[in-house]
VOGU-3710 file (C-alpha; in Angstrom, 3 decimals, decimal comma):
1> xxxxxxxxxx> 122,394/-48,503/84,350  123,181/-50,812/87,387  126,280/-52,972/87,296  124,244/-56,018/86,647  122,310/-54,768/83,791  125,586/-53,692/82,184  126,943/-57,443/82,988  123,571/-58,930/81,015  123,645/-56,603/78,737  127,534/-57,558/77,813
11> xxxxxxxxxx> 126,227/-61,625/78,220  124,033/-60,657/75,599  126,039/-59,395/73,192  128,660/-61,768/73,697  126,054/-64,252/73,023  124,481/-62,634/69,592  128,291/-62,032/68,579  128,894/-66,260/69,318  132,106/-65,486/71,798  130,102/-66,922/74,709
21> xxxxxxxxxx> 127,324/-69,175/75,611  124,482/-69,325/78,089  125,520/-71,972/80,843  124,054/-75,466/79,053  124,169/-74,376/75,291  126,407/-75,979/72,894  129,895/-73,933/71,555  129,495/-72,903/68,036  131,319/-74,701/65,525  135,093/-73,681/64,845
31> xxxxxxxxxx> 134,760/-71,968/61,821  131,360/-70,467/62,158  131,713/-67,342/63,993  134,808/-64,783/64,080  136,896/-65,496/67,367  137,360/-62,214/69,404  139,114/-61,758/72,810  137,543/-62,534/75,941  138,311/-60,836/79,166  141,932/-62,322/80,553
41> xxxxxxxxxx> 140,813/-64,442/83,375  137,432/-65,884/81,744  136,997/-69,148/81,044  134,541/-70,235/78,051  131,016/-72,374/79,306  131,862/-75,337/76,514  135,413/-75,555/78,072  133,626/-76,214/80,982  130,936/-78,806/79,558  133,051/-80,660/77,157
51> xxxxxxxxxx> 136,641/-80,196/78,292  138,087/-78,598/74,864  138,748/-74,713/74,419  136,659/-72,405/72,173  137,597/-71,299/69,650  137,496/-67,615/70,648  138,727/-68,557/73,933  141,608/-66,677/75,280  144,075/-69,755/74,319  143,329/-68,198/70,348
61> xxxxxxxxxx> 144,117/-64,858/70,773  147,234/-63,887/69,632  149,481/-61,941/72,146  149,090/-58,323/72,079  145,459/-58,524/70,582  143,254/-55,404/70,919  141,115/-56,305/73,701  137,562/-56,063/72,511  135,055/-58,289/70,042  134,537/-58,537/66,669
71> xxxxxxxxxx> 133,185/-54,781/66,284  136,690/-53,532/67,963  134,349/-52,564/71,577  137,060/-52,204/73,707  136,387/-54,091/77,077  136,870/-52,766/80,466  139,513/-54,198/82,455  138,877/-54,710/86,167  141,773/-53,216/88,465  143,399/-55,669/90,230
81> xxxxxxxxxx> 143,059/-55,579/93,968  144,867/-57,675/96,484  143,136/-59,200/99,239  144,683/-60,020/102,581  145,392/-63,390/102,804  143,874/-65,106/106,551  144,657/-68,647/106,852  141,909/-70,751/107,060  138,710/-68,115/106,764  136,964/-68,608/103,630
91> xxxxxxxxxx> 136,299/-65,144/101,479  133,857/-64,958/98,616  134,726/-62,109/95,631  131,739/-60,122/94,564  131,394/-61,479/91,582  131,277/-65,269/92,896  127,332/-65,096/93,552  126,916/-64,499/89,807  127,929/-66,133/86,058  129,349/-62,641/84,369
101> xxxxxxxxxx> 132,734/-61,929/83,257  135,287/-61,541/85,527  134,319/-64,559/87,775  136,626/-67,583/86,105  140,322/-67,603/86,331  141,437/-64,438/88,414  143,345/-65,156/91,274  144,257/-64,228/94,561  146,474/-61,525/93,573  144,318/-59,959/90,685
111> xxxxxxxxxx> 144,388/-60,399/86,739  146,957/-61,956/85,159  149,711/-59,749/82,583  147,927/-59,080/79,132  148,619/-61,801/76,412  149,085/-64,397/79,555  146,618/-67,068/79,687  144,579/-66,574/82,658  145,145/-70,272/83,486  148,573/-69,425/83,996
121> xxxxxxxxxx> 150,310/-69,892/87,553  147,522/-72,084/88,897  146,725/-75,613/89,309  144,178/-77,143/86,823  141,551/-78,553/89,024  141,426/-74,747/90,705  140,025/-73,599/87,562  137,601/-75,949/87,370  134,484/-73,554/87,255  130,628/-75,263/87,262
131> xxxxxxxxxx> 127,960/-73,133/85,738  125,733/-70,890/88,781  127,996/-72,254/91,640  129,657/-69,622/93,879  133,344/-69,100/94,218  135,390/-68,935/96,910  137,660/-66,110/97,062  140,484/-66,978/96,689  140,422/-69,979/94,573  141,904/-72,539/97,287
141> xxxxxxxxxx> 143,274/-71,500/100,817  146,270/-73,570/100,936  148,232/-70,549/99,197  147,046/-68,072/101,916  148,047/-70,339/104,391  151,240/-71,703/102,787  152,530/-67,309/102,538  151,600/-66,949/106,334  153,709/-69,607/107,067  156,689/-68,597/104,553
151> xxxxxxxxxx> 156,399/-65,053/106,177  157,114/-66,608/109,499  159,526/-68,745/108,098  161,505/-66,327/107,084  160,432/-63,574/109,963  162,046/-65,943/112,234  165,314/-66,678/109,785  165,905/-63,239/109,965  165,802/-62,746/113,730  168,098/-65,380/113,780
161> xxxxxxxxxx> 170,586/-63,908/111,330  170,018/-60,749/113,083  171,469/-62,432/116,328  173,808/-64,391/114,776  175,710/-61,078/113,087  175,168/-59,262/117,042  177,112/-62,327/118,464  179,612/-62,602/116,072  180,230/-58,726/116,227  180,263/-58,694/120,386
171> xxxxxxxxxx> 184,095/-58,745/120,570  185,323/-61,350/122,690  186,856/-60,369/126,322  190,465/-60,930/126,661  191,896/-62,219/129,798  193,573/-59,276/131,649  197,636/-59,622/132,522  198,991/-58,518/136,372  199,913/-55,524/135,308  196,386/-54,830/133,361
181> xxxxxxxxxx> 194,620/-56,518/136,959  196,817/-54,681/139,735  196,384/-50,916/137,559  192,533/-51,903/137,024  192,196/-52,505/140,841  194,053/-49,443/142,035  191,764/-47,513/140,200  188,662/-48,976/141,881  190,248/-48,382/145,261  191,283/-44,645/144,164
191> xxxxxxxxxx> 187,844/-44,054/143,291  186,244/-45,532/146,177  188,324/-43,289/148,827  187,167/-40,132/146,887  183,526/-40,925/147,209  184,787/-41,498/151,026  186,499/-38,375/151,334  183,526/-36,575/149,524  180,950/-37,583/151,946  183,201/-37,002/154,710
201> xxxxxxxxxx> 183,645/-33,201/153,840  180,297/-33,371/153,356  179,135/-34,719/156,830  182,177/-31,744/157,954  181,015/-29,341/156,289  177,295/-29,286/156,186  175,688/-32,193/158,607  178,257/-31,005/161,960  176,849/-27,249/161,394  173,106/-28,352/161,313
211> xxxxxxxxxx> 173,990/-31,107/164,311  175,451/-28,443/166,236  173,124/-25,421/165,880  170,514/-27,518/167,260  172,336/-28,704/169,738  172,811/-24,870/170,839  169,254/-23,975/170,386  168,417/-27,146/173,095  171,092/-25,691/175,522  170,102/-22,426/175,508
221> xxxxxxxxxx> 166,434/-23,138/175,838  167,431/-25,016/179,368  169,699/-22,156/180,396  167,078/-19,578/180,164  164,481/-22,115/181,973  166,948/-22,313/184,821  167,421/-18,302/185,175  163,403/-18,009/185,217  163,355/-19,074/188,791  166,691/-17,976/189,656
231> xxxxxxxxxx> 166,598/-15,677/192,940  169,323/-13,438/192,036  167,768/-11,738/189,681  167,888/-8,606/191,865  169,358/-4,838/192,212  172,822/-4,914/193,821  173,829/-3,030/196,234  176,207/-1,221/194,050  174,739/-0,932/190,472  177,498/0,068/189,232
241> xxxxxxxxxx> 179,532/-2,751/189,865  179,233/-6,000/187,655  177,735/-8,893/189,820  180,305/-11,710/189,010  178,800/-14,880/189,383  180,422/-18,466/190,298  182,569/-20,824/188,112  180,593/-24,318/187,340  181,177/-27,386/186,325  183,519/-28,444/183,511
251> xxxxxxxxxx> 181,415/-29,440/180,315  178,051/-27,193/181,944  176,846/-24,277/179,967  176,538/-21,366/181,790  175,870/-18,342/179,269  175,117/-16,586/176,002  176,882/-14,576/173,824  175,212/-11,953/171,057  177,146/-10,218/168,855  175,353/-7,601/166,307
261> xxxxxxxxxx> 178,030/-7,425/163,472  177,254/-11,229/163,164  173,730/-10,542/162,621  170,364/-10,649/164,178  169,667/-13,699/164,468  173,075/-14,886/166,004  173,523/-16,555/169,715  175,712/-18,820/170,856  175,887/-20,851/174,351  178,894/-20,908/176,896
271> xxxxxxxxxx> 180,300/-23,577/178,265  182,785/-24,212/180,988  186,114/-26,270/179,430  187,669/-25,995/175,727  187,414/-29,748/175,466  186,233/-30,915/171,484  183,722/-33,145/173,087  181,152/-31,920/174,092  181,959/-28,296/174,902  183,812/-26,505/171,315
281> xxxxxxxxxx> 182,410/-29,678/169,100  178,315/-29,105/170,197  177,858/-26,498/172,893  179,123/-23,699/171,022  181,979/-21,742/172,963  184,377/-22,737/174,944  186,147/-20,798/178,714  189,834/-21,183/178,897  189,243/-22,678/183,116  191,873/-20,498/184,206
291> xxxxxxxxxx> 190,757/-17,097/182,924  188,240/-14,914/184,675  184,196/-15,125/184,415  182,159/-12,830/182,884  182,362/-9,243/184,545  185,215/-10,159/186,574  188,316/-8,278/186,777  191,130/-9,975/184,665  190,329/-11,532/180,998  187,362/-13,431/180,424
301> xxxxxxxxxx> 188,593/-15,959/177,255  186,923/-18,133/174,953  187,185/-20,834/172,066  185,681/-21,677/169,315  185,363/-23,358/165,902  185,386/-21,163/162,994  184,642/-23,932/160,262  182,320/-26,592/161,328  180,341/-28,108/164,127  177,880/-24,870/164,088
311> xxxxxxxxxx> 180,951/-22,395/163,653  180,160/-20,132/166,163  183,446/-17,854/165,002  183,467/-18,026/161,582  182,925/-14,048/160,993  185,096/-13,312/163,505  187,483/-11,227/161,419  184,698/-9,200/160,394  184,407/-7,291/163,861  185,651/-3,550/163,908
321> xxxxxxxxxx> 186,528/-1,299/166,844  183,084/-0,253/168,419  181,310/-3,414/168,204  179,751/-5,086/171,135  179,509/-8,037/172,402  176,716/-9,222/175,062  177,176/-12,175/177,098  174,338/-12,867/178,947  174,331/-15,194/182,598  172,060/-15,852/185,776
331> xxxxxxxxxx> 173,344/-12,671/186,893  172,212/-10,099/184,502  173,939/-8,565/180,519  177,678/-7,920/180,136  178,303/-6,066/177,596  182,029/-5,949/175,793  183,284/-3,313/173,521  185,516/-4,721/170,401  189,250/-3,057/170,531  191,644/-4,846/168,843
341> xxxxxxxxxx> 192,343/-7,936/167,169  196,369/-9,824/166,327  197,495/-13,114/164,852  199,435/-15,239/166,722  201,202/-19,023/166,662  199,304/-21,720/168,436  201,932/-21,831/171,413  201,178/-18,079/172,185  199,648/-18,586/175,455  200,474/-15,297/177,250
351> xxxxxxxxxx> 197,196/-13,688/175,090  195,275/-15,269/177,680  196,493/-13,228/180,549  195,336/-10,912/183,079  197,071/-8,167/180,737  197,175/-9,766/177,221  201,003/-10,604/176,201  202,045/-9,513/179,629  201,594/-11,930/182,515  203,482/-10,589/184,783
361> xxxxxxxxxx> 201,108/-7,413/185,248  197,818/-8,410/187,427  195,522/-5,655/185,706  193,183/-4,284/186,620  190,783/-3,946/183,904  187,941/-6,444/182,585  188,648/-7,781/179,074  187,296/-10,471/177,135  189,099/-12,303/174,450  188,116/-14,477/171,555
371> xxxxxxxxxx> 190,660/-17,030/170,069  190,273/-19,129/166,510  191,743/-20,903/164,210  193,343/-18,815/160,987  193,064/-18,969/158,075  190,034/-20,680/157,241  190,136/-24,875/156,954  193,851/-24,073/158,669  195,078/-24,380/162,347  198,835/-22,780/162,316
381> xxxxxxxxxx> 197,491/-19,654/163,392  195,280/-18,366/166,071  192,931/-15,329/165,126  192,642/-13,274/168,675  190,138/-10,653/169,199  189,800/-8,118/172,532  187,354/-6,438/174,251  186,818/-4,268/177,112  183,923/-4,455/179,676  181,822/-1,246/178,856
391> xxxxxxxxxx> 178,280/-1,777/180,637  176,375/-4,126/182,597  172,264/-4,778/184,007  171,234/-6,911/186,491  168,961/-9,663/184,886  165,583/-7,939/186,097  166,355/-4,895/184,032  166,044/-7,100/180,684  168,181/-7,295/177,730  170,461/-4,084/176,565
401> xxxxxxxxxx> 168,621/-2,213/173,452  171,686/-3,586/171,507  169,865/-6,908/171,204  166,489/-6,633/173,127  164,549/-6,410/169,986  166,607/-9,035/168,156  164,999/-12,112/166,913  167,763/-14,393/168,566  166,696/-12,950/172,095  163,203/-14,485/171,318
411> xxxxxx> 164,259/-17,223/170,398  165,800/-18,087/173,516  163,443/-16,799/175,576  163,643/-13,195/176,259  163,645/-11,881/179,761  164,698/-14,082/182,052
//
């Protein structure tokens, strides 16, 4: 059967049993009908008419009474269930739109204990119930209202306890001393000169090789521009001997050097001077002014970095007898053979004679020589390397197949 049959059919038997009364009818007398339980939270219809309990009302039945009438029935106790409370919106329970059991005296938090009156914990005039008028749900909203507020009450007290315990544990800063200042602020200046020093070996290191290779791939590009239209690219007279051409300007590039064991894609520019700025420092390499040009009788020398600023002899130690070396000018391909190399002190200027470590001898041989710094990241030493003149081509016969098909040729230019 439905719910509401069951509640009528209940009402009914309450009624033929004399626990309850339609809404209207007059309480049995005291001693006329055997008191059984009611449901906790009811409330009898002649309390409500005439102001005085019933005599089966729940104020009679003694605590731990079996819950059930006169026959022992047992009744069915509604779970409690908990409503959110919203300040100030009205609810209605389900059983407010009718008169059953259940409706009178259950609050906003569900039935009360068993053996506690259901009038128990609430005002008086909240359990004032009139016959067929709905409830609202919960009783009165003032509680609902009045735990919001206590929640935020004491959300907030919290917070502030929580900030008052992170204050008081923050541990108070103590004035430093001179010696506690002048050690703190050596350490600040310590560590700012090593970031300093780290980006300068940086900008050493790295930025001066990618600064200067560029710098070398601009310089050659105008070189081999300028021997595009230069007239002496023709045959000799004498093939056999090396066209030498004329010394320039200090600080003006004037050549390019190849060198296979350094790889295929290796050129550097010429230069006339040793200077750092601009010749060894961005132009690449570096003629001693008083040695000999290339192809010239006597020794054609040269500078340059091996660390840094595009370190255009940085594998010089890796050359081995047999190598060659191309130099290439307005005049045509020189092409050195690698000898020997020796280590030397910086003051050992006699390497860059006619006849290496002998300058009293004229010579009469061609020779190149390359001078660096050694070790590596070090200048007390100077790394010298020799070569001998083995072949030459005027410019119109094109490149030596040493480096013809290299892609640092192209680069350049190719034939001039």
């Amino acid at each position: 059967m439905s719910r509401r049959e069951r509640r009528e059919r209940e009402r009914a038997e309450a009624a033929a049993r004399g626990e309850a009364h339609p809404p209207g009818a007059h309480p049995p007398a005291a001693d006329s009908s055997p008191a059984g339980p009611s449901e906790p939270g009811i409330a009898s219809a002649g309390s409500a008419g005439s102001g005085a309990p019933a005599a089966g009302g729940p104020s009679a039945a003694p605590p731990g009474a079996p819950a059930g009438g006169a026959s022992g029935r047992p009744m069915i106790r509604r779970a409690a269930r908990t409503e959110p409370a919203v300040p100030g919106y009205p609810r209605t329970a389900p059983e407010a739109h009718g008169s059953g059991p259940g409706v009178h005296g259950r609050g906003a938090q569900g039935f009360p204990p068993q053996g506690q009156p259901p009038t128990a914990g609430l005002p008086t005039q909240q359990m004032q119930v009139q016959p067929g008028a709905a409830q609202q749900w919960p009783p009165h909203a003032a509680p609902a209202q009045q735990t919001a507020a206590q929640h935020e009450h004491a959300s907030a007290a919290a917070g502030g306890a929580r900030r008052t315990r992170r204050e008081r544990g923050k541990p108070e800063r103590e004035p430093l001393g001179p010696v506690r200042a002048t050690v703190r602020t050596f350490g600040e200046l310590c560590i700012t000169a090593g970031l300093v020093l780290i980006l300068f070996v940086v900008w050493q290191l790295w930025w001066t090789d990618i600064a200067a290779n560029r710098d070398n791939e601009v310089l050659a590009d105008q070189l081999v521009t300028e021997w595009r239209d230069n007239p002496a690219n023709e045959l000799p007279d004498d093939p056999d001997t090396p066209v030498v051409g004329e010394p320039v300007a200090e600080n003006t590039a004037f050549g390019i050097m190849y060198v296979p064991r350094f790889g295929e894609d290796y050129y550097r520019t010429i230069a006339e001077g040793v200077s750092m700025e601009p010749v060894l420092n961005r132009m690449g390499l570096g003629r001693y002014p008083t040695s000999a040009m290339p192809g010239e009788v006597g020794n054609f020398s040269m500078a340059g970095h091996r660390v840094t600023y595009g370190k255009p002899l940085n594998q010089i130690h890796q050359l081995r007898p047999g190598d060659e070396i191309v130099v290439q000018t307005a005049e045509g391909f020189y092409t050195y053979t690698f000898r020997n190399f020796e280590i030397v002190l910086p003051d050992a200027t006699d390497v860059l004679s006619a006849v290496p470590t002998m300058p009293e001898y004229k010579g009469k041989d061609r020779i190149m020589t390359l001078t660096a710094c050694n070790p590596m990241f070090s200048a007390r030493e100077r790394y010298i390397a020799y070569a001998e003149l083995s072949d030459w081509q005027p410019a119109a016969e094109g490149a030596p197949d040493s480096i013809k098909d290299f892609p640092a040729y192209d680069r350049v230019g190719g034939d001039a």
